[in-house]
C-alpha positions as CSV (number, residue, x, y, z in Angstrom):
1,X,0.0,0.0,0.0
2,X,3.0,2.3,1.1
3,X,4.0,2.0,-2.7
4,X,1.2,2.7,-4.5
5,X,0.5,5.7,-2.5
6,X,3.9,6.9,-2.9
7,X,3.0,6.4,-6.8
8,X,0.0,8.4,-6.4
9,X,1.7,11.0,-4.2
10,X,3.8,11.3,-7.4
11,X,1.4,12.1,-10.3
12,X,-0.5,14.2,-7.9
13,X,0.2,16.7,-5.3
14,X,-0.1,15.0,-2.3
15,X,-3.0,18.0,-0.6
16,X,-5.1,16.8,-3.6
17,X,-5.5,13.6,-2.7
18,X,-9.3,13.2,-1.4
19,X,-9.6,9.2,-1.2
20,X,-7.3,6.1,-1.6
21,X,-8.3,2.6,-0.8
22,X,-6.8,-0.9,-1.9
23,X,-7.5,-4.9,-1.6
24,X,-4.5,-6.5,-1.4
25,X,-4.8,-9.9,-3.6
26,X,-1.4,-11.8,-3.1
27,X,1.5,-11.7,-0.7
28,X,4.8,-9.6,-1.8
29,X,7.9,-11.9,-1.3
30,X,11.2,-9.7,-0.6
31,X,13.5,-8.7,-3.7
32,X,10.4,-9.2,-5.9
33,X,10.4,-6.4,-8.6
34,X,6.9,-4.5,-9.0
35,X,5.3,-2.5,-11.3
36,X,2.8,0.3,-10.6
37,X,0.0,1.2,-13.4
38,X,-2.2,3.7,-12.9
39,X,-5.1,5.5,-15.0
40,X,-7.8,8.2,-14.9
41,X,-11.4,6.6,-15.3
42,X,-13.8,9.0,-14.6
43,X,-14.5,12.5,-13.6
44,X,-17.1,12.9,-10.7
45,X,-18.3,16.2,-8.6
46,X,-18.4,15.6,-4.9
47,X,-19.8,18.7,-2.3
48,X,-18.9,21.1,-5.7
49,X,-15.3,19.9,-6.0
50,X,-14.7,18.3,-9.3
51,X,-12.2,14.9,-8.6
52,X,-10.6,13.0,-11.2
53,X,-11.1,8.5,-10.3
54,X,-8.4,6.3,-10.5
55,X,-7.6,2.9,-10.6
56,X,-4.1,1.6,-9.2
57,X,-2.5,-2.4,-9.2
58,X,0.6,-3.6,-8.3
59,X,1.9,-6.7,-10.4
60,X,5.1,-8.5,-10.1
61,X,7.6,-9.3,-13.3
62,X,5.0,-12.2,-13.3
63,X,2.4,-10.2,-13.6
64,X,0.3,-11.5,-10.7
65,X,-1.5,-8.8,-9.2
66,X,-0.3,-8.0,-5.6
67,X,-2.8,-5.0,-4.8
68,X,-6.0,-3.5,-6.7
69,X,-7.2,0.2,-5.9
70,X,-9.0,3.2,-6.4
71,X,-8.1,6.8,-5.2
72,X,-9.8,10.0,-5.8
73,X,-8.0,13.4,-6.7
74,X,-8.8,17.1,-7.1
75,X,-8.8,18.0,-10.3
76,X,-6.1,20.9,-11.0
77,X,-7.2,24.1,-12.9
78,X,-5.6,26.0,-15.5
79,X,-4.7,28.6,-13.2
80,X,-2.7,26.1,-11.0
81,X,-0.7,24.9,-13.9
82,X,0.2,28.4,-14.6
83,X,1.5,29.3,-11.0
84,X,3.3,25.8,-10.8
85,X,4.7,26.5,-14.3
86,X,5.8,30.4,-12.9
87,X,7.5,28.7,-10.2
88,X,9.5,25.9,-12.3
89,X,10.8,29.4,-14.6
90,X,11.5,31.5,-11.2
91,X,13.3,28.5,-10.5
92,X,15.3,27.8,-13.5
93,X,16.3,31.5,-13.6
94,X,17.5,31.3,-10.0
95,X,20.0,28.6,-10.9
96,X,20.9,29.6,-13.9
97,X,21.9,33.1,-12.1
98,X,23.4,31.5,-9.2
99,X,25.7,29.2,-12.0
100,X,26.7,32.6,-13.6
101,X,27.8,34.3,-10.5
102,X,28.9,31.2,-8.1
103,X,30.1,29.0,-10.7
104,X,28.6,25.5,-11.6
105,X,30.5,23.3,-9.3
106,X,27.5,24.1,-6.6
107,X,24.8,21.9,-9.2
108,X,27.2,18.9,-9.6
């Protein structure tokens, strides 16, 4: 479960995660390698707040499925993609400065 939220924690910011739950279908041995698939299948409105709802497994190499779920997410507007975008530039412009002034040895 600690995985697959993880995963979800991920491709979403965490704050907009509104519901996670999962059955767990077979036991994980230790040193097995796992693979964690995820998908959007609907879009649902709960108390005004539009959510996006997902399915989540875990399968092995095998691909015998450890763990089945869904989770719920608040769907991110434009204008949030704009701010996060904003801050990824202010970013990039930071380091790029501090590179011209301090040298690049800091970013190695």
């Amino acid at each position: 479960m600690g995985l697959a939220g993880d995963a979800i924690g991920k491709w979403f910011p965490r704050r907009n995660l509104r519901k996670f739950n999962v059955r767990f279908s077979a036991m994980t041995r230790p040193g097995e390698s796992l693979c964690i698939e995820g998908s959007i299948i609907d879009e649902i409105e709960v108390d005004g707040e539009i959510r996006y709802v997902g399915n989540i497994t875990v399968k092995n190499r095998e691909g015998e499925r450890k763990l089945k779920g869904q989770f719920q997410v608040k769907k991110k507007f434009e204008r949030d993609c704009r701010i996060r975008q904003s801050l990824y530039l202010y970013n990039s412009i930071f380091i790029l400065v501090n590179i011209y002034f301090n040298g690049f040895s800091k970013y190695l």
